[in-house]
C-alpha positions as CSV (number, residue, x, y, z in Angstrom):
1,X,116.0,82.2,128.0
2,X,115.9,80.2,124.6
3,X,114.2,81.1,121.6
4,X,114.0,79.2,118.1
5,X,114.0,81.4,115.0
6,X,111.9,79.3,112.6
7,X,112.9,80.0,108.9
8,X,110.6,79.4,106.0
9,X,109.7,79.8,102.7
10,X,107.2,82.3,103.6
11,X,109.1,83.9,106.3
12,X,110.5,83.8,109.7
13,X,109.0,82.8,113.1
14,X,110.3,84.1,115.9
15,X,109.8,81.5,119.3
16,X,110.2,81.8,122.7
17,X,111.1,78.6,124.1
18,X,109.5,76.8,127.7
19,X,112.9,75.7,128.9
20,X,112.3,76.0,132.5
21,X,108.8,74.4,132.0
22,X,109.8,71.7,129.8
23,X,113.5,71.4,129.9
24,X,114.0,68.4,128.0
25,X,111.5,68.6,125.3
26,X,113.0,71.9,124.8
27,X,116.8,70.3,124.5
28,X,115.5,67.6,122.2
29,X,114.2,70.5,119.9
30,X,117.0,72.5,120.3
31,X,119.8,69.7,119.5
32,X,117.7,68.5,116.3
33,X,117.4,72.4,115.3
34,X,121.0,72.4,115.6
35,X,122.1,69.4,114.3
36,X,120.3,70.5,111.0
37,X,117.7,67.9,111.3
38,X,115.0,70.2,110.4
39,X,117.0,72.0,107.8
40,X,115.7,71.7,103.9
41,X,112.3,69.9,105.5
42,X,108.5,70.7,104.4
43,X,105.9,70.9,106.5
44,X,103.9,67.1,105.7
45,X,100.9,68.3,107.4
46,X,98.4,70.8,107.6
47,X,95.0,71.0,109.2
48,X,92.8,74.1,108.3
49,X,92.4,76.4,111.7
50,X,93.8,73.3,113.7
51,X,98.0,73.0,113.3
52,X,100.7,72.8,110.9
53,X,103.4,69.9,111.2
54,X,106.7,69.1,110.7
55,X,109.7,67.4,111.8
56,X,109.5,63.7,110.0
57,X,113.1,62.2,109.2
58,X,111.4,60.8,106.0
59,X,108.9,63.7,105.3
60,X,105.9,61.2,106.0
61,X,103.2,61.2,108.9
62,X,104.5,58.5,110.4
63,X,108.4,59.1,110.2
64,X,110.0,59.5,113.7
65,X,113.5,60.2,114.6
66,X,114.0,56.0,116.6
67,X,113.8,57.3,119.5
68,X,110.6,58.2,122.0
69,X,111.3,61.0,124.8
70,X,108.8,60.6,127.6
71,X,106.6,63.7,127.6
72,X,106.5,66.5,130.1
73,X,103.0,67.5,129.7
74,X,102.3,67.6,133.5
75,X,104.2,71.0,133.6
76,X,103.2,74.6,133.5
77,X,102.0,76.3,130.4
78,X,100.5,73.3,128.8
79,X,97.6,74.9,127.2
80,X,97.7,74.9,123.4
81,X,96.8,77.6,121.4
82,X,97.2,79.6,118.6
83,X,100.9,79.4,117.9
84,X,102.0,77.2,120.8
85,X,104.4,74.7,119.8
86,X,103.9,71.0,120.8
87,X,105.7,68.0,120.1
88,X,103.7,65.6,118.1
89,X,102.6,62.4,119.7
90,X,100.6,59.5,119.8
91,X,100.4,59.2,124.0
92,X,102.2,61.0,126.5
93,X,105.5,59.3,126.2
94,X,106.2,59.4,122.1
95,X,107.8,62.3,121.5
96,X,110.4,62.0,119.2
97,X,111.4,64.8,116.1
98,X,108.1,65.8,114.9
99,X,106.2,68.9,116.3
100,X,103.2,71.0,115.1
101,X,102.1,74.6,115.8
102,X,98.4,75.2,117.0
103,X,96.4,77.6,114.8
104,X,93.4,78.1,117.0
105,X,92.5,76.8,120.6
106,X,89.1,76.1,120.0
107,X,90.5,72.8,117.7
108,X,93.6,72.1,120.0
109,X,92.3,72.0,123.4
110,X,91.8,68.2,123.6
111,X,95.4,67.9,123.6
112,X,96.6,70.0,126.6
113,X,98.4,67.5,128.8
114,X,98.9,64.9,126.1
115,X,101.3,66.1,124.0
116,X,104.1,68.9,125.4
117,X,104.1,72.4,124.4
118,X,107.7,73.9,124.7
119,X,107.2,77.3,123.1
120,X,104.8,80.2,121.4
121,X,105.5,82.0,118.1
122,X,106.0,85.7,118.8
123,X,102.3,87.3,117.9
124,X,103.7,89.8,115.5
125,X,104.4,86.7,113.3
126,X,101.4,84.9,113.6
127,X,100.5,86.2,109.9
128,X,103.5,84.1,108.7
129,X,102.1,81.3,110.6
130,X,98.6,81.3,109.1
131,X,99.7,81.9,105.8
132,X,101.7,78.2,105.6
133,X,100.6,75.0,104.3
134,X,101.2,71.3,103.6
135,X,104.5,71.3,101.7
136,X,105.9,74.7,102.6
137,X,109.4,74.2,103.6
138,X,111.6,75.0,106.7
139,X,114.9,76.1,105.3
140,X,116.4,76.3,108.8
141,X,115.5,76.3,112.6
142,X,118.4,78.9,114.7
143,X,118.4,78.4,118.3
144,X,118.8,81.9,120.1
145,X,120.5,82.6,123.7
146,X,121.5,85.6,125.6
147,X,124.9,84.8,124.7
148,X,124.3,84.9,121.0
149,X,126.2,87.8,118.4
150,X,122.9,89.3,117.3
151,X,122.2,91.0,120.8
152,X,120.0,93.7,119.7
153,X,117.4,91.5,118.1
154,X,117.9,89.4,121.3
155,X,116.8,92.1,123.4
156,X,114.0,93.4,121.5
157,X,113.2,89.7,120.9
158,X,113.0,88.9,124.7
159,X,111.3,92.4,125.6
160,X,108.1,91.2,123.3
161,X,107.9,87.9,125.0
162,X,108.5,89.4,128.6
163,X,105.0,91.8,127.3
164,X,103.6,88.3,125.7
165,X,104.4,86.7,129.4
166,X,102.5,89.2,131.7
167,X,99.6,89.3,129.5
168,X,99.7,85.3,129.5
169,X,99.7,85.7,133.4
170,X,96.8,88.1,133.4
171,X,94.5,85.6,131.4
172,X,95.8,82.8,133.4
């Protein structure tokens, strides 16, 4: 299991990651997070009760990374909502470094098999989430894995989202 910790300006987000849904989007995120792509970057846009975004190379809309991934948004747990982390996209097959989070369902729905959700913020941290706006900055994106130091906040991290999980599987 793969998690992202997301850090901010306004505080941390804790992620769990769709790897075995969405295995390559999930790389993708994973390699830019720790190639530092996304380190010292703002968020270039916000949409009130719809998503945040991030991830331009030049800190523009329309910045990509020169690359297009093709999406995986025929897979399992493609349903954005609040705090469900897509890559941003213009069709199916454009993903490339940006990615938003969802702030609501209600204003993300239309995009469920278009663009690829790959993870949800922890819940506990959706305060953090609401709280950030256009030009709030991401000081750093960590990747997380069981085989990580920090093993206690791994296991508490990963006992959460086993909770979030089964309560995900009781709506579904």
């Amino acid at each position: 299991m793969k998690f992202a910790r997301i850090i901010t300006n306004k505080g941390i987000l804790n992620a769990r990651l769709f790897e075995n849904e969405v295995p390559v989007t999930v790389e993708n995120f994973s390699r830019l997070a720790e190639q530092g792509v996304y380190d010292a970057s703002h968020f270039h846009k916000y949409v009130e009760d719809v998503l945040i975004q991030a991830g331009s190379p030049n800190g523009k809309p329309e910045g990509w990374g020169g690359y297009f991934l093709r999406g995986e948004a025929s897979a399992k747990k493609q349903r954005h909502d609040t705090g469900v982390l897509s890559m941003a996209c213009t069709t199916t097959n454009t993903m490339s470094t940006q990615f938003f989070i969802a702030m609501s369902r209600e204003e993300t729905y239309h995009l469920d098999r278009l663009c690829t959700c790959f993870g949800i913020v922890d819940r506990e941290d959706f305060h953090i989430l609401r709280s950030l706006r256009k030009g709030d900055k991401i000081e750093k994106i960590e990747i997380l894995g069981a085989s990580d130091r920090d093993e206690a906040a791994f296991r508490q991290f990963t006992e959460r989202a086993q909770l979030e999980e089964d309560e995900e599987e009781e709506y579904e």
